[in-house]
N, C-alpha and C positions, 0 to 999 in steps of 0.2 A: 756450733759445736754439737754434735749427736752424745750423747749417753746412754749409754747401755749397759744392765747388772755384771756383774762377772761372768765371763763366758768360760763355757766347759771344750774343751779339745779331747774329742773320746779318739785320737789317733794320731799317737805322738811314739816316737823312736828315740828312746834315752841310753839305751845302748849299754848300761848298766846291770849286770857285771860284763866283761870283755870287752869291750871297747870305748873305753872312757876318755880317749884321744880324741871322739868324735863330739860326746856331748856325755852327758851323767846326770844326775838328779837333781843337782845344784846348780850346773849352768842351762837345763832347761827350762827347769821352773822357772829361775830369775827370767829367762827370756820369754817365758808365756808370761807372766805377769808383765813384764813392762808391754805384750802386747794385748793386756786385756783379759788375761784366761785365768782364772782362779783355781782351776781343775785339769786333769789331764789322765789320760787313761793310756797308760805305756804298755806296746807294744811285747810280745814275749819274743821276738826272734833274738836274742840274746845269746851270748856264749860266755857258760853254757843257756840255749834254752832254758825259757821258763814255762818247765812241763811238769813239776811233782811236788811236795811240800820240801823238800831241802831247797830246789831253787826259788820257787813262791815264796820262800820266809826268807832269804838271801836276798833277793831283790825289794819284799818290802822294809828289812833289814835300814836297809842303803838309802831305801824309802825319807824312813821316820826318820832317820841321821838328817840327813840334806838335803829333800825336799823344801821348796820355801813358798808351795802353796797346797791342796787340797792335792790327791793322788787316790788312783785307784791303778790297779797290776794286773793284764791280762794275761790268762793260764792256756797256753798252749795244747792242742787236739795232738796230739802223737800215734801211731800206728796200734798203740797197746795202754794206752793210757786213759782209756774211759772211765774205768770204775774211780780211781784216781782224783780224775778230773772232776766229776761229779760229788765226792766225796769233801775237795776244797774248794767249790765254787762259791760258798759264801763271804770265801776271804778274797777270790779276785773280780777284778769287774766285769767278766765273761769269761769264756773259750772262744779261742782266735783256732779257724783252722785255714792253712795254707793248701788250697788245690789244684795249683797252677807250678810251671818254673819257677818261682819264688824261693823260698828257705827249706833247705835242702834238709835239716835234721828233722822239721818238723810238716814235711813235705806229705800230702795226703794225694796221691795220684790214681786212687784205688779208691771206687765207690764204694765197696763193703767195706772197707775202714773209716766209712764217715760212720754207719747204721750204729751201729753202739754209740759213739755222741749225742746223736739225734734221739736215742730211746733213754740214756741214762742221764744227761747233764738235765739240771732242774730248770723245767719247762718256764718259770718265772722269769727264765733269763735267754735273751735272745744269743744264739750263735752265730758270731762273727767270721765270717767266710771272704778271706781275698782271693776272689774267682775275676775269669774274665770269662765271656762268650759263654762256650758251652761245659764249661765248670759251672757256670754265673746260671746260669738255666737248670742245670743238677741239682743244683743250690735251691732254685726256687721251687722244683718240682719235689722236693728230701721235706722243706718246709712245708708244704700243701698235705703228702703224703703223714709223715708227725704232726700235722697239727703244732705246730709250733714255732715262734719268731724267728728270723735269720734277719741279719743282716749283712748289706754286701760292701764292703769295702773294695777302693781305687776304680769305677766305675769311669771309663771312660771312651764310651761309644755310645752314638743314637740308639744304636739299636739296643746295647743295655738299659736306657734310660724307657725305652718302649716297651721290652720287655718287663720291667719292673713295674710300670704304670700299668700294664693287661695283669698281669696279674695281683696288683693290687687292688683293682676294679673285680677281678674274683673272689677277693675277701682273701689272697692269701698275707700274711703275716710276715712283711717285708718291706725295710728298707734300705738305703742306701747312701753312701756318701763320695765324695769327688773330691779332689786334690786341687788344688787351685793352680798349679801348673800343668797339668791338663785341661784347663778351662781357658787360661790364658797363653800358654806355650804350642796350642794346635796347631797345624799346617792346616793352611788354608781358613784361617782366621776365625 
C-alpha cells in the first residue's frame, strides 16, 4: 500500500454556478476526497464567469455551503478587469487567463489585454494561463519580460514540455501542468 498526505488538485472544473448538472461543490469535493485530494482550486470558466467580487463572493458563497474539503476560487483575467482583479486577488487562488479558443466570455485573444494583468495582479501570486503553442510561448516571454510567475495549464506537446524546460534553465519563472488524458489518451502511444 503507498501513503501519501492529502493531495491538493490546483485544476478542477465544479461548474458552480451554471452548470450544476455536471458537477457542484458538493459532488466534487466528495469525489476528490475519496480520491485522495484534500484541496482543490476551481476553475472560473463558470456561468456566469468568475470575474468581479459579486461572482468571486457567489461562488465562494456556494464554496463554504457545500464544499466538503479545503477550497480555493480562481478569479478570471477579462478584457477590462485588471484593476478588479488585482484588487480581490487575496480572496482567490489566482487569475486564470484564457488565450486560446477556449472560453469565449473570458477569452484573452489580444496581447495588450494581458499587459495590465501582468503589471497590476500581485507579483506573489503566479498567473495561470491555458495557452497552447504560440500563446504558450507569449506566455513565457510576458513572464520573462514582468519578471514575474506564470503558470501554464493543459500542456500537451513535446515541444511545449521543451519549451518550458529552456526557459526555465533561463531562470524564467514558470511552470506547468498536464491532464492525465493527454498523457495517457495520445495517438501513437
Amino acid at each position: 500500500m503507498l501513503k501519501l498526505p492529502g493531495l491538493i488538485d490546483p485544476h478542477v472544473h465544479l461548474r458552480e454556478p451554471g452548470a450544476t448538472h455536471k458537477e457542484d461543490w458538493d459532488s466534487g469535493t466528495a469525489a476528490a476526497l475519496a480520491g485522495g485530494f484534500t484541496m482543490v482550486l476551481a476553475m472560473p470558466n463558470t456561468k456566469p464567469p468568475i470575474f468581479d467580487a459579486g461572482t468571486l463572493d457567489l461562488a465562494l458563497s456556494a464554496a463554504q455551503q457545500k464544499a466538503r474539503c479545503d477550497y480555493a476560487q480562481y478569479l478570471g483575467a477579462g478584457p477590462d478587469n485588471a484593476e478588479v482583479a488585482a484588487a480581490l486577488a487575496d480572496k482567490a487562488a489566482s487569475l486564470k487567463m484564457y488565450l486560446d479558443m477556449t472560453f469565449g466570455q473570458l477569452r484573452l485573444d489580444d496581447m495588450s489585454l494581458w499587459m495590465p494583468h501582468f503589471e497590476k495582479y500581485p507579483r506573489q501570486y503566479p498567473i495561470v494561463a491555458h495557452s497552447e503553442s504560440r500563446s504558450m510561448a507569449a506566455a513565457i516571454l510576458f513572464a520573462a519580460i514582468y519578471d514575474r510567475p506564470v503558470h501554464i495549464a493543459h500542456i500537451s506537446l513535446r515541444e511545449e514540455v521543451l519549451l518550458i524546460k529552456a526557459a526555465k534553465e533561463k531562470g524564467i519563472k514558470v511552470t506547468c501542468e498536464v491532464c492525465p488524458h493527454h498523457l495517457f489518451l495520445a495517438e501513437g502511444g
